[in-house]
C-alpha positions in Angstrom: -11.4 -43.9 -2.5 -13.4 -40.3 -2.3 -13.7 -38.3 -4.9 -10.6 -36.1 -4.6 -7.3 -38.0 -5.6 -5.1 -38.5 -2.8 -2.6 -35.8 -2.4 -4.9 -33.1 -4.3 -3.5 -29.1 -3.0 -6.3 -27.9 -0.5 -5.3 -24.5 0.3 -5.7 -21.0 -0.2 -4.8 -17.8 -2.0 -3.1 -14.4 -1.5 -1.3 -12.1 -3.3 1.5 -9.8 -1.7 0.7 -6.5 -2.9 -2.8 -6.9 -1.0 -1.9 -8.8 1.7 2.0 -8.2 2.5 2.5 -4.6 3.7 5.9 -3.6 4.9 6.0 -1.1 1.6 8.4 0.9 2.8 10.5 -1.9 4.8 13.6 -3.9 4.2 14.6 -1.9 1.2 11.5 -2.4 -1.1 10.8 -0.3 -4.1 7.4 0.8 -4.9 5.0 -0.8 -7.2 2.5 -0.2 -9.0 -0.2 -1.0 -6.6 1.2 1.1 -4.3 -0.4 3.6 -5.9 -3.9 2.7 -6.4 -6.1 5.0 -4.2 -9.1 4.1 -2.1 -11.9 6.7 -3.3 -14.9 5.9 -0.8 -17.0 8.4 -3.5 -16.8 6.0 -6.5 -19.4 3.8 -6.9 -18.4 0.2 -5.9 -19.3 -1.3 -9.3 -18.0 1.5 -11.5 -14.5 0.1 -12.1 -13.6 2.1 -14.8 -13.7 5.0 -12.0 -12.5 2.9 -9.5 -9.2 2.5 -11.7 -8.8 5.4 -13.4 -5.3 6.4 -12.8 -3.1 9.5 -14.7 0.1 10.9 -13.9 -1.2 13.4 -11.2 -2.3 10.7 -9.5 1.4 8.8 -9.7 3.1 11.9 -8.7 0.7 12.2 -6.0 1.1 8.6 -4.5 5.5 8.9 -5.6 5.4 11.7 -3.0 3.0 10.4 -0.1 3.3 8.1 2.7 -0.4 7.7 3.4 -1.3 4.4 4.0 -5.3 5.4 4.1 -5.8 6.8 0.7 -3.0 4.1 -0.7 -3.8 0.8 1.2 -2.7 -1.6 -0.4 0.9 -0.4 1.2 -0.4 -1.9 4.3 -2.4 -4.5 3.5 -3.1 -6.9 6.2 0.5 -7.1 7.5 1.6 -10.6 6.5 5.2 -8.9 6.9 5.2 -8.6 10.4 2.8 -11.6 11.0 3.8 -14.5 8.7 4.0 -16.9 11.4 0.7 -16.2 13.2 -0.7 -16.3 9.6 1.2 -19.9 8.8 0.3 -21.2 12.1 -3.4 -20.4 11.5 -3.3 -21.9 7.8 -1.7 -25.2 9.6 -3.9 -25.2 11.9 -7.0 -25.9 8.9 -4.8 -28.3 7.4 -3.6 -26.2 4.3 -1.8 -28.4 1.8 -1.1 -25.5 -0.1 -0.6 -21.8 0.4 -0.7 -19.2 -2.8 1.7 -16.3 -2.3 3.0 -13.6 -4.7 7.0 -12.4 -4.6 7.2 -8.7 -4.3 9.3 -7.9 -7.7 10.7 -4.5 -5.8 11.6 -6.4 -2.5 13.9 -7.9 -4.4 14.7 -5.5 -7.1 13.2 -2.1 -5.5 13.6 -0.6 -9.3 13.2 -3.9 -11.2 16.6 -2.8 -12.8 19.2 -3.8 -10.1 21.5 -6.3 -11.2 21.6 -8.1 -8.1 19.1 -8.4 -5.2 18.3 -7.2 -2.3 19.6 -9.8 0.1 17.1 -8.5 3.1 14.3 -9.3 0.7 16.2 -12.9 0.1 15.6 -13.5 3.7 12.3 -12.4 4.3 10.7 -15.0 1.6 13.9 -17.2 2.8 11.6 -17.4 6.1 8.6 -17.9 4.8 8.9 -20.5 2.4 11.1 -22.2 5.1 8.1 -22.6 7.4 5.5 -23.1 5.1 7.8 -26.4 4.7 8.0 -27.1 8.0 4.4 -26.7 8.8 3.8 -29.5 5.5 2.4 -26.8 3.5 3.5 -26.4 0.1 4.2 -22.9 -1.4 2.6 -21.7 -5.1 4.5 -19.5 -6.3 3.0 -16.3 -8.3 5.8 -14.4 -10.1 4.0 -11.5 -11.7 0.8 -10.5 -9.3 0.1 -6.9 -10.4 3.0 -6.0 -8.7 5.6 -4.4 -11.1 7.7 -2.0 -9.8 6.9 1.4 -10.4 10.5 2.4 -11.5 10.5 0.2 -14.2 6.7 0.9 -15.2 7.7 4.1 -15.6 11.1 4.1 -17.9 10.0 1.4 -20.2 6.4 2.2 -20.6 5.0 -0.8 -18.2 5.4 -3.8 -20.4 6.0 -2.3 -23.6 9.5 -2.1 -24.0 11.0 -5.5 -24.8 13.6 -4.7 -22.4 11.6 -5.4 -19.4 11.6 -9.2 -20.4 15.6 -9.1 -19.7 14.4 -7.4 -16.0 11.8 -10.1 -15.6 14.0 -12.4 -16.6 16.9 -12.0 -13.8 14.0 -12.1 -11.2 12.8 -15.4 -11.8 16.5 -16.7 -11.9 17.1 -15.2 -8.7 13.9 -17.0 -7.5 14.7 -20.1 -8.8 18.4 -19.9 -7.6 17.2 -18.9 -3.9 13.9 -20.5 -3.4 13.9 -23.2 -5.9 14.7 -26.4 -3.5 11.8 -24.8 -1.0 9.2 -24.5 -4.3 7.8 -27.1 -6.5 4.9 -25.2 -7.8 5.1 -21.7 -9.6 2.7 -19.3 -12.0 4.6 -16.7 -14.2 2.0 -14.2 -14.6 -1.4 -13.3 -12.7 -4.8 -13.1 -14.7 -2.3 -12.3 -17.9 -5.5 -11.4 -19.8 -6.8 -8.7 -17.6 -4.7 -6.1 -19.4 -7.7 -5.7 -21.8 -9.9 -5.1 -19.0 -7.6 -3.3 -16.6 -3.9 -2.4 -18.2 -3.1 -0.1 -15.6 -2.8 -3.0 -12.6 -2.0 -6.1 -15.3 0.5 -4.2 -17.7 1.5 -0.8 -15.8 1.7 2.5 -17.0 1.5 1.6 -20.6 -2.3 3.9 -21.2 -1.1 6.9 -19.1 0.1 9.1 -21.5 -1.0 8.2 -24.8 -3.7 8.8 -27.0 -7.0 5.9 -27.1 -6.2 5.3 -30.9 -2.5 4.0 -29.7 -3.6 1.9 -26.7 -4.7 -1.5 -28.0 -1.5 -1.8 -29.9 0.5 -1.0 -27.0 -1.7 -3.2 -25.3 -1.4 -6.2 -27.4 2.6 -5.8 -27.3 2.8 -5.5 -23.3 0.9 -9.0 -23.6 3.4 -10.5 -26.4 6.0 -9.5 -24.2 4.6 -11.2 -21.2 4.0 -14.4 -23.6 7.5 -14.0 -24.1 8.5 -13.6 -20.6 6.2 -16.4 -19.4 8.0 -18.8 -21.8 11.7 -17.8 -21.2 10.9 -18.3 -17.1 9.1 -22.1 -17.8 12.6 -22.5 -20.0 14.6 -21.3 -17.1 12.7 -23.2 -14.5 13.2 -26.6 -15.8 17.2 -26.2 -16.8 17.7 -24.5 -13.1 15.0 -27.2 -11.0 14.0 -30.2 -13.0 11.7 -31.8 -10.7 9.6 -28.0 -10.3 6.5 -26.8 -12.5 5.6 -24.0 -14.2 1.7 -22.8 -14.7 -0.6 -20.0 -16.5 -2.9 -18.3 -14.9 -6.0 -16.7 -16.7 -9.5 -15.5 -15.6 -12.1 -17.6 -16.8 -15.0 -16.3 -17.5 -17.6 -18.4 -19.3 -19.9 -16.6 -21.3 -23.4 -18.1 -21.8 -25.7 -17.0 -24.8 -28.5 -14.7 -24.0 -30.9 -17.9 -25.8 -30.6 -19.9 -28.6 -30.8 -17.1 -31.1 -27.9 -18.1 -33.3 -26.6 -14.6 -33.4 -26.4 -14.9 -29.2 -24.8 -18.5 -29.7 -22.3 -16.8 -31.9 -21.5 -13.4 -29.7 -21.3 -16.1 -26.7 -18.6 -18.4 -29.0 -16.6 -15.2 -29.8 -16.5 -13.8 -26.5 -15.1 -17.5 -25.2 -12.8 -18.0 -27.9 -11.2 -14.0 -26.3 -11.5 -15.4 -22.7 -9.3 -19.2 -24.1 -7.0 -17.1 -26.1 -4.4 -16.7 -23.4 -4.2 -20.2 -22.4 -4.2 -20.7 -25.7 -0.8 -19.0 -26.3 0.8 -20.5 -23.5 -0.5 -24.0 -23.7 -0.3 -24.3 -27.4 2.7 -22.4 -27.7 1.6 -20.3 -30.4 -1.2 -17.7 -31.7 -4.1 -18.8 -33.2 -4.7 -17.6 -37.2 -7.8 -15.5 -35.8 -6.1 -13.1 -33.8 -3.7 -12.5 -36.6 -6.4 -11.6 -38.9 -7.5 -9.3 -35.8 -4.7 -7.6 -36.3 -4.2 -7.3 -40.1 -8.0 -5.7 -39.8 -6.7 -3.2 -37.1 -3.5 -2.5 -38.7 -1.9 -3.8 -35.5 1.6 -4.5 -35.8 3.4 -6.6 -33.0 7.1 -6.7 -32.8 8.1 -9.9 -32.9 11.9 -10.9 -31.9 14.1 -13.0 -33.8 13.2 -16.0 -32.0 9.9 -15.2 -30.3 8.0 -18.1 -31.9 10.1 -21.0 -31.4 10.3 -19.6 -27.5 6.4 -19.6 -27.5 6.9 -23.3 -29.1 9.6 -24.9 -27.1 8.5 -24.1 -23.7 4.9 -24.2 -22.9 3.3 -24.2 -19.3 3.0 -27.9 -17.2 -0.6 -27.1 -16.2 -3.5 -24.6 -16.5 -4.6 -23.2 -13.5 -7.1 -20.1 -13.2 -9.6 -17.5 -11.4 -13.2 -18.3 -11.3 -15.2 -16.1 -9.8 -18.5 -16.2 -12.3 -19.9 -16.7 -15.1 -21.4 -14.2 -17.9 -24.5 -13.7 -20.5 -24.0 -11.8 -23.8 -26.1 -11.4 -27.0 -25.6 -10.2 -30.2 -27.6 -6.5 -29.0 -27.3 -5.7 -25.2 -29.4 -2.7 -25.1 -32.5 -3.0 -22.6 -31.2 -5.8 -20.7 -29.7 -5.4 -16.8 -26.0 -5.6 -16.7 -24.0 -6.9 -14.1 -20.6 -7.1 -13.2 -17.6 -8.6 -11.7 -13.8 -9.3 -11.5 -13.9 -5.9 -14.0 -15.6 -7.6 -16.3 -19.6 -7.1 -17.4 -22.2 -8.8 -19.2 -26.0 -9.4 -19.0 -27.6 -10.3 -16.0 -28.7 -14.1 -15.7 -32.1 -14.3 -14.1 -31.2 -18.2 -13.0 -28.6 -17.1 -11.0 -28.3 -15.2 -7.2 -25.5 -12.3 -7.0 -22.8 -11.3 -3.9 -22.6 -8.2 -1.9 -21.2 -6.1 -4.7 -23.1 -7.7 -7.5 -20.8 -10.6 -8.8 -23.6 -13.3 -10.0 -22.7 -16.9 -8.3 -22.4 -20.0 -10.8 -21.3 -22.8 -9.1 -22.6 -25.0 -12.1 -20.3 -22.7 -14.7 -17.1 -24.0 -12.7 -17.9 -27.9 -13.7 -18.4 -26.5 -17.1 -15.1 -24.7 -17.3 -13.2 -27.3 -16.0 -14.2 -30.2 -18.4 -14.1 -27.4 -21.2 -10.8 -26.6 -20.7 -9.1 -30.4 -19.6 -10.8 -30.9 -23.1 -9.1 -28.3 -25.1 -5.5 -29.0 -23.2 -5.6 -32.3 -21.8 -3.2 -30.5 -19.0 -3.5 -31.2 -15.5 -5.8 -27.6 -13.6 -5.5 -26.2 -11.0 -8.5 -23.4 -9.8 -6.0 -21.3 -7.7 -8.6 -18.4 -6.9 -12.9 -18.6 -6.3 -14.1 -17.2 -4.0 -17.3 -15.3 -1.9 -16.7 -11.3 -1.4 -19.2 -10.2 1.3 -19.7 -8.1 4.6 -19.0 -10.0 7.6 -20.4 -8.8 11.0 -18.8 -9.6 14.3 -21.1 -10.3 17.2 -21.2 -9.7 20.4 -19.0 -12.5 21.2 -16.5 -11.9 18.8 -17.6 -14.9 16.4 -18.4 -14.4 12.6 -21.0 -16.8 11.5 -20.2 -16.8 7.8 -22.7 -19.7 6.7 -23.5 -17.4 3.3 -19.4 -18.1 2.9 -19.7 -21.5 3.6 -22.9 -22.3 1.2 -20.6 -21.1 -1.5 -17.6 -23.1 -1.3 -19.9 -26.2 -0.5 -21.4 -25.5 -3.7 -18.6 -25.0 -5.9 -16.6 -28.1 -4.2 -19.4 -30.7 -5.1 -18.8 -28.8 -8.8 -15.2 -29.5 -8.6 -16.2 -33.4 -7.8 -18.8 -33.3 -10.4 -15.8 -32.2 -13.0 -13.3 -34.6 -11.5 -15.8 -37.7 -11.5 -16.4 -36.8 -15.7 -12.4 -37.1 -16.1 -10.9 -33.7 -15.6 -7.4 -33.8 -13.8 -8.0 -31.5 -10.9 -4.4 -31.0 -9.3 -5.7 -28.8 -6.5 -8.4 -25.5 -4.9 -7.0 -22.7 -3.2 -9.6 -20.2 -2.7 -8.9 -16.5 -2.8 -8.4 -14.4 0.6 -7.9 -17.0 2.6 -7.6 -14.4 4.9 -9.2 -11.2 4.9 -7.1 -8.7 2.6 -7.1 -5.4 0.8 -9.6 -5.3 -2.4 -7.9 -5.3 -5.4 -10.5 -3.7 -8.0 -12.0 -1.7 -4.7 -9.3 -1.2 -2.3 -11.9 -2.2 0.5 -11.5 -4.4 3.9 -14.6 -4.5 4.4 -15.2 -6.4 1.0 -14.2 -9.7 3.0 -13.4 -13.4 0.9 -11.6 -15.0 4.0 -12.0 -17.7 6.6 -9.6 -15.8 8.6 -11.1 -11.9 9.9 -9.0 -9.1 10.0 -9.7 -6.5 12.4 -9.1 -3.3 10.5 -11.5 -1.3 8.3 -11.6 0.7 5.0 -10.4 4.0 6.2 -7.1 1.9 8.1 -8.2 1.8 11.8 -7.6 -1.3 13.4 -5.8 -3.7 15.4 -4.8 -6.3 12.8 -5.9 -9.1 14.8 -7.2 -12.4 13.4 -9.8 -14.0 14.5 -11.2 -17.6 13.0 -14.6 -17.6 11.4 -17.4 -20.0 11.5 -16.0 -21.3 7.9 -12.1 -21.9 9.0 -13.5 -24.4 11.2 -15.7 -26.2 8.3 -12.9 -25.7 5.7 -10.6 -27.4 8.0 -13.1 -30.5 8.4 -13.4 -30.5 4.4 -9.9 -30.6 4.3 -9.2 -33.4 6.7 -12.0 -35.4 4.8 -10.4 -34.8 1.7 -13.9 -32.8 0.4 -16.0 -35.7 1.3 -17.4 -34.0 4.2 -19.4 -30.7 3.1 -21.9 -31.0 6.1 
């Protein structure tokens, strides 16, 4: 017996409102992501700038149909070719496909009170072939795709209301596409509202004042705590046999040295990064955010039974981005920052960095893997990692990725190394699969897949997918079962 248990999910990731398109097809509302421009002026690793949004910019994208300044409307057209796309993820042996549910395909405002059934069909099909090509679907609920309607009457996610919204989504998903879905996630990255509230919590920071924003943005999150629990509740009583999983960002932060004031910036740092598994795994908050808030004067409204919901229905298993690690110290100034997933931290001189900065850690994966088995003792799954680059097509039309295919090799033997110390892996889908639309830079040409796209930043292109040199190694790996990295 290898390494990887038999049956272990070899796969890969997408999310719809970067990969779908059809935004203005088969009834769909928009979302939120609909309106995040591309700005070819902004610096590529300035994501404050690269995310700024305000309501000009709303209004602007609520009254436009350009798919070049807004592309994540098109993205790579997985609405029109779903099958092709399946057929090609067959074809490497996928065991697994991530996908996200368009919340306004279903519900174009997020406030209907029934659904669309044109939506119903469209995932209907989907799911219904990933099964018959032996590919089972993961299931994202929430992927920075609210709809923009709902965004903007209840304040994104701070209006307790939504979580009744939310809610009747995810019953309709379980009542339509529960006996074609085993596997499902409730929310996406739920922690990256602190970094990027706009995509994560929606239109909660437009229009109010800085002093107001992290108590709005600590009560969008309780919400989603809220909402996350009530969907795991809903999803046992309505499929038994199905599971339900978080999904954080995990970012390890390493100490600048053994300074004890670094060790201790480093510890406080992780225990923000584990503190949204925490909530979900545990079922409850831990005492130090509490005195976080009692320090801020942060109040959080709390329903009637909001607790004992947190309590009573926890997540089945952990799964989570990994992407990189970081380096903080107790006093930053002087040092080289880098950045990454919209998140920054000091520059580690052991370590070699991507196309747009993003440092790669292949040894940080092993260590967040037996870190958090050891805190849970919950089965993980790493549902997104993955190598953002330029990819060049020669004269031949091949793409000779070997830079994409050093990295997974790299962090697969780091998933073996975790699994051989005890961690219960359940399965590695890495993100963009297939070449998709940038979600912090709204790029193509910022490429994570084994599958190329033909279309480029500014929306010119024939949309046709060609196989790189790493879907044929990924599909060898797969067929091994991992044991074959040559």
């Amino acid at each position: 017996m290898g390494t990887f248990p038999d049956g272990f999910l070899w796969g890969g990731a997408t999310a719809a409102n970067q990969y779908e398109g059809g935004w203005d097809e088969g009834g769909r509302g928009l979302s939120v992501a609909d309106c995040t421009p591309y700005n070819p002026n902004v610096d590529r690793k300035d994501y404050a700038a690269l995310h700024f949004m305000d309501q000009a910019l709303i209004d602007e994208a609520k009254a436009s149909r350009d798919t070049t300044r807004f592309p994540k409307r098109h993205g790579s057209d997985f609405y029109h070719r779903w099958r092709e796309d399946i057929d090609l993820f067959a074809e490497m042996g996928f065991k697994c496909l991530r996908l996200s549910i368009q919340w306004s395909r279903l519900y174009p405002t997020g406030m209907e009170l029934t659904p669309s059934e044109e939506g119903i069909r469209f995932y209907t099909n989907v799911l219904s072939y990933l099964k018959e090509k032996g590919i089972e679907p993961l299931v994202t609920l929430h992927h920075y795709e609210m709809p923009l309607a709902l965004a903007e009457k209840y304040d994104g996610w701070f209006d307790r209301a939504v979580i009744d919204h939310f809610v009747r989504f995810c019953k309709c998903c379980f009542e339509r596409f529960g006996h074609l879905v085993r596997y499902w996630l409730s929310f996406n990255e739920i922690d990256s509202g602190f970094r990027h509230p706009w995509t994560s919590l929606g239109y909660c920071m437009l229009n109010h004042a800085p002093e107001v924003r992290e108590q709005m943005v600590y009560q969008c999150l309780h919400n989603q705590f809220v909402g996350s629990a009530l969907a795991t509740k809903l999803l046992h009583e309505m499929v038994p046999a199905a599971l339900m999983g978080c999904m954080v960002t995990k970012t390890t932060t390493y100490p600048l040295d053994c300074d004890p004031k670094n060790i201790l910036k480093a510890q406080a740092d992780n225990r923000d990064n584990l503190l949204f598994s925490d909530v979900q795994v545990r079922g409850h908050y831990p005492a130090w955010i509490k005195q976080v808030w009692e320090r801020k004067n942060i109040e959080i409204d709390f329903g009637l039974d909001d607790e004992a919901i947190l309590a009573s229905y926890p997540v089945d298993f952990v799964s989570f981005s990994y992407y990189m690690s970081m380096v903080d110290a107790a006093n930053t100034e002087g040092h080289e920052k880098v950045g990454g997933n919209l998140a920054t931290g000091i520059k580690n001189p052991y370590l070699n960095t991507s196309d747009w900065g993003w440092q790669v850690d292949p040894d940080g994966l092993t260590y967040s893997l037996i870190e958090l088995y050891d805190r849970y003792e919950k089965p993980l799954f790493i549902v997104e990692n993955g190598l953002g680059a330029y990819d060049r097509v020669e004269a031949d039309g091949s793409i000779i990725d070997d830079y994409r295919i050093d990295y997974f090799r790299s962090h697969i033997k780091a998933i073996a190394s975790a699994i051989e110390q005890g961690c219960d892996v359940m399965g590695y889908t890495p993100w963009g699969c297939i070449d998709l639309v940038s979600m912090s830079t709204c790029e193509m040409s910022k490429r994570y897949g084994f599958i190329y796209v033909d279309l480029d930043d500014e929306g010119r292109g024939t949309y046709d997918r060609t196989r790189k040199k790493s879907f044929f190694w990924y599909k060898k790996v797969i067929e091994s079962n991992g044991e074959d990295l040559a």
